[in-house]
SEZAGU-90802 format. One record per residue: x, y, z of N, C-alpha, C in turn. Coordinates in steps of 0.2 Angstrom, whole numbers, padded with zeros to 4 digits, always signed. Layout:
N
XYZXYZXYZ ...
END
This chain:
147
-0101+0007-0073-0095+0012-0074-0089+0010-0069 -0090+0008-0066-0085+0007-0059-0081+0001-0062 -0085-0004-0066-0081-0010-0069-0075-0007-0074 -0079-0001-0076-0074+0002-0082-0068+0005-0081 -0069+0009-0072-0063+0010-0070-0058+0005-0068 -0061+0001-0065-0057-0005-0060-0052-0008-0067 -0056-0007-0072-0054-0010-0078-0046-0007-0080 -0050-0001-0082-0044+0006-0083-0039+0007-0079 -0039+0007-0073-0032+0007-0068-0029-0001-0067 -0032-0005-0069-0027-0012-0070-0024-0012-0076 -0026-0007-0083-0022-0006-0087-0019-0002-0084 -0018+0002-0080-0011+0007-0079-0005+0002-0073 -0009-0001-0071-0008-0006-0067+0001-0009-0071 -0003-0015-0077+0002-0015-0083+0005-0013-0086 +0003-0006-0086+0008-0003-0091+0013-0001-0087 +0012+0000-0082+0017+0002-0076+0021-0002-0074 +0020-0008-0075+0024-0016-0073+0030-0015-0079 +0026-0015-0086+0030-0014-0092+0036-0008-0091 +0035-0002-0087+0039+0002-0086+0046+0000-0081 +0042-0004-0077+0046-0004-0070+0052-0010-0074 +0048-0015-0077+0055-0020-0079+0059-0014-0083 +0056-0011-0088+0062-0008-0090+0068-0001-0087 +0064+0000-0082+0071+0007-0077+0072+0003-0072 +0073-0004-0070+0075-0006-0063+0077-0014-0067 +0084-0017-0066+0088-0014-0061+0089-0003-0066 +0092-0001-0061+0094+0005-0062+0099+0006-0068 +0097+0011-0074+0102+0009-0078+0106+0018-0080 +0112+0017-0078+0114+0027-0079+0114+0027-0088 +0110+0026-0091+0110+0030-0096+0104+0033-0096 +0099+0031-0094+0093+0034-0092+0091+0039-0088 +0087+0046-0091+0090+0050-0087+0087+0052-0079 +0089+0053-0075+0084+0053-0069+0078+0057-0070 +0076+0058-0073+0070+0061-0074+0066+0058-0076 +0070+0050-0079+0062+0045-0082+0061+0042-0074 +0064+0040-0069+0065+0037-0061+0060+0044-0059 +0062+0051-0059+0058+0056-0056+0052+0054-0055 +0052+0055-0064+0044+0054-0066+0039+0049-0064 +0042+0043-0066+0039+0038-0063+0037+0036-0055 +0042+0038-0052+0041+0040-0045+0032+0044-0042 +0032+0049-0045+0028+0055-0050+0021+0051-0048 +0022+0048-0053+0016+0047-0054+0010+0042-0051 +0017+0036-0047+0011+0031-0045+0011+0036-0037 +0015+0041-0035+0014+0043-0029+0010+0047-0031 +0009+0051-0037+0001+0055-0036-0006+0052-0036 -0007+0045-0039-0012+0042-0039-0013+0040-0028 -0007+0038-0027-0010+0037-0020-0010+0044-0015 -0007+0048-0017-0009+0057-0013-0017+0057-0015 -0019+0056-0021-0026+0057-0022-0030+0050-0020 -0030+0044-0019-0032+0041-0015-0033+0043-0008 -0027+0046-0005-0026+0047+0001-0031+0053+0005 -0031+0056-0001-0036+0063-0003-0042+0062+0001 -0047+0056-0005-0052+0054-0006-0053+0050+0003 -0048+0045+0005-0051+0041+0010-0049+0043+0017 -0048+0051+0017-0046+0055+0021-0039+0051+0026 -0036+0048+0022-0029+0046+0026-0024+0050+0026 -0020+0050+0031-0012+0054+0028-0010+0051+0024 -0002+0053+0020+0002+0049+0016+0006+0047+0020 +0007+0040+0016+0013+0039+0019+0021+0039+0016 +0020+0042+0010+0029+0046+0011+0028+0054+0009 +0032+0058+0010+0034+0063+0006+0033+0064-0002 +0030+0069-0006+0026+0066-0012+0032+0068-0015 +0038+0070-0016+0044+0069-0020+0049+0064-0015 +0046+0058-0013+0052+0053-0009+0054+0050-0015 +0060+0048-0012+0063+0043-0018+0063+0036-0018 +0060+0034-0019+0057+0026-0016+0061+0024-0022 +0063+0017-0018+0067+0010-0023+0061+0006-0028 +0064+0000-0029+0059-0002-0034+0054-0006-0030 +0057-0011-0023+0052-0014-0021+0045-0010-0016 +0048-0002-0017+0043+0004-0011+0039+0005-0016 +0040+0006-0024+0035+0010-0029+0031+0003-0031 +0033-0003-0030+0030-0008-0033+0023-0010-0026 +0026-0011-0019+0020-0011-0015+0016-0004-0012 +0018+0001-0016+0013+0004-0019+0008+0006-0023 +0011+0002-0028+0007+0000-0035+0001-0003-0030 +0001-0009-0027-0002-0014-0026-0008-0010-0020 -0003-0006-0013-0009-0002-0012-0015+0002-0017 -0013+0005-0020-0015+0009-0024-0021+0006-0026 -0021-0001-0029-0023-0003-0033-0031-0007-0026 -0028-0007-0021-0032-0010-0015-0038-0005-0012 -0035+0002-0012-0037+0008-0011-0041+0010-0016 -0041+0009-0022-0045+0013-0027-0051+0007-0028 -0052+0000-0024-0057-0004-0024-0063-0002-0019 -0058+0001-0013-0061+0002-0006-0065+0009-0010 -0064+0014-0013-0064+0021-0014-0072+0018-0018 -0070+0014-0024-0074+0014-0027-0082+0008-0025 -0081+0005-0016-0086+0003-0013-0088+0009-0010 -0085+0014-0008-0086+0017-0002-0090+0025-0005 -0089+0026-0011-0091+0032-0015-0094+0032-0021 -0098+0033-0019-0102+0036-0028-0097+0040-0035 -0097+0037-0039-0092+0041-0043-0094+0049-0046 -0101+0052-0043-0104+0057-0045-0105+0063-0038 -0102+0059-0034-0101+0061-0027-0094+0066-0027 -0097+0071-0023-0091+0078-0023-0086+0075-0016 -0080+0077-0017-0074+0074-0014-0072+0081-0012 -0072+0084-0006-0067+0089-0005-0061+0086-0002 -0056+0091-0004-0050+0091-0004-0045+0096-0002 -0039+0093+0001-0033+0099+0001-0028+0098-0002 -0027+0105-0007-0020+0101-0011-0011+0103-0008 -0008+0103-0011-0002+0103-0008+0002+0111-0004 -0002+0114-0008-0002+0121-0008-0006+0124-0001 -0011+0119+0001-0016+0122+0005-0022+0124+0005 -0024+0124-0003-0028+0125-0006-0035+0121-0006 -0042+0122-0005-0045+0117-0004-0051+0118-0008 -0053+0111-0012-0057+0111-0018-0061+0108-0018 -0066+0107-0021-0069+0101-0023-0072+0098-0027 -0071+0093-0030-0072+0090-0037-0078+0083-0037 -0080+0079-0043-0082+0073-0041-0079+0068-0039 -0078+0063-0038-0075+0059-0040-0073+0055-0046 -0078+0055-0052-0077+0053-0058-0071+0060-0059 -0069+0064-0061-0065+0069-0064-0059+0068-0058 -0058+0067-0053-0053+0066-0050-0050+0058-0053 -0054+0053-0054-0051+0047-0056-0049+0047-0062 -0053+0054-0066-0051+0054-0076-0044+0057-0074 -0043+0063-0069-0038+0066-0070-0031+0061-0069 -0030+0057-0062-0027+0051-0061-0023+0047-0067 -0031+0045-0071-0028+0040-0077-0026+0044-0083 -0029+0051-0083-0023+0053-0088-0018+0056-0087 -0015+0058-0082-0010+0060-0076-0005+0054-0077 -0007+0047-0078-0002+0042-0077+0000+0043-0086 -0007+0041-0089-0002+0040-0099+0001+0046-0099 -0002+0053-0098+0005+0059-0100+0013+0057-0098 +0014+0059-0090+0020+0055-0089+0023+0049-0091 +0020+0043-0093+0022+0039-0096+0024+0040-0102 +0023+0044-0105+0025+0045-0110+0032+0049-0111 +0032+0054-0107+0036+0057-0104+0042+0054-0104 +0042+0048-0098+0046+0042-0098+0048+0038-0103 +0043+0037-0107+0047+0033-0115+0049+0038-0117 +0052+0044-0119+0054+0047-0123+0061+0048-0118 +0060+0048-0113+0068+0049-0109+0071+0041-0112 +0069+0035-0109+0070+0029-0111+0073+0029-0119 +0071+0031-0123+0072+0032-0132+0078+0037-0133 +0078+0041-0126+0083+0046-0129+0091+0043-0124 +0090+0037-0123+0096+0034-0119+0098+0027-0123 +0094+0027-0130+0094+0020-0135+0093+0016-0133 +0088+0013-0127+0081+0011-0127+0075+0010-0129 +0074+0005-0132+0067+0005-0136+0062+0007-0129 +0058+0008-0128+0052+0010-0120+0049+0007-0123 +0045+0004-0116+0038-0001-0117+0034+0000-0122 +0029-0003-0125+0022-0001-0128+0018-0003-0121 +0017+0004-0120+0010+0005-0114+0004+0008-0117 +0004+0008-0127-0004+0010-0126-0009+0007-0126 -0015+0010-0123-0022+0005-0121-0025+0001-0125 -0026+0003-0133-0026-0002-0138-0023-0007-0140 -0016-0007-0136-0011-0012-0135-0014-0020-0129 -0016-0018-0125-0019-0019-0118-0026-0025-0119 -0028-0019-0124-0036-0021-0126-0037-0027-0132 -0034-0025-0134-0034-0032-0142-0032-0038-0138 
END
């Protein structure tokens, strides 16, 4: 199961790559909300890594990173969710604080499902900002990845 993951997040890995050639360089017709979003999402996979390995963050979770801060991110992320998945059983309860203050606990398998679908919703999100700036967006879906 953990092959399945590591598998799963190098496909978000990808599609994310596909995302980032197409919003950077920076283009004004595209509306800041695909940049928001995208922003969005690779910092909430590392807020939740960050979560899990009891580390601080290291930006503010709405900062505005460039393209080379959100890419050696990606690259963290993807470092962190190796360590996470040596270091934890994926049926192991994770407590947590959330932004609000609030503190929960979940497994780890349901916080990693939440993550990877956390990334295609917004990506999608993003294609359709992309598409409504005449744009074709990436193909980021999984079946695309997998064939």
């Amino acid at each position: 199961m953990k092959d399945y993951i590591l598998n799963l997040f190098d496909y978000h890995d990808q599609a994310n790559a596909k995302v980032i050639d197409v919003l950077y360089p920076e283009n004004s017709a595209i509306s800041d909300y695909a940049y928001k979003m995208f922003r969005h999402i690779v910092m909430a996979h590392h807020i939740w890594s960050h979560r899990i390995l009891k580390l601080p963050f290291d930006y503010e979770f709405w900062a505005e990173l460039d393209k080379n801060q959100i890419e050696a991110l990606i690259q963290k992320n993807k470092i962190e969710l190796k360590q996470i998945l040596d270091q934890v059983n994926l049926d192991d309860p994770i407590s947590f604080t959330n932004l609000q203050g609030e503190t929960y606990t979940m497994k780890l398998i349901d916080i990693l499902s939440h993550v990877s679908h956390h990334y295609a919703y917004h990506r999608g999100q993003i294609a359709r900002a992309i598409r409504e700036a005449g744009i074709d967006p990436p193909k980021t879906d999984l079946m695309l990845f997998r064939r």
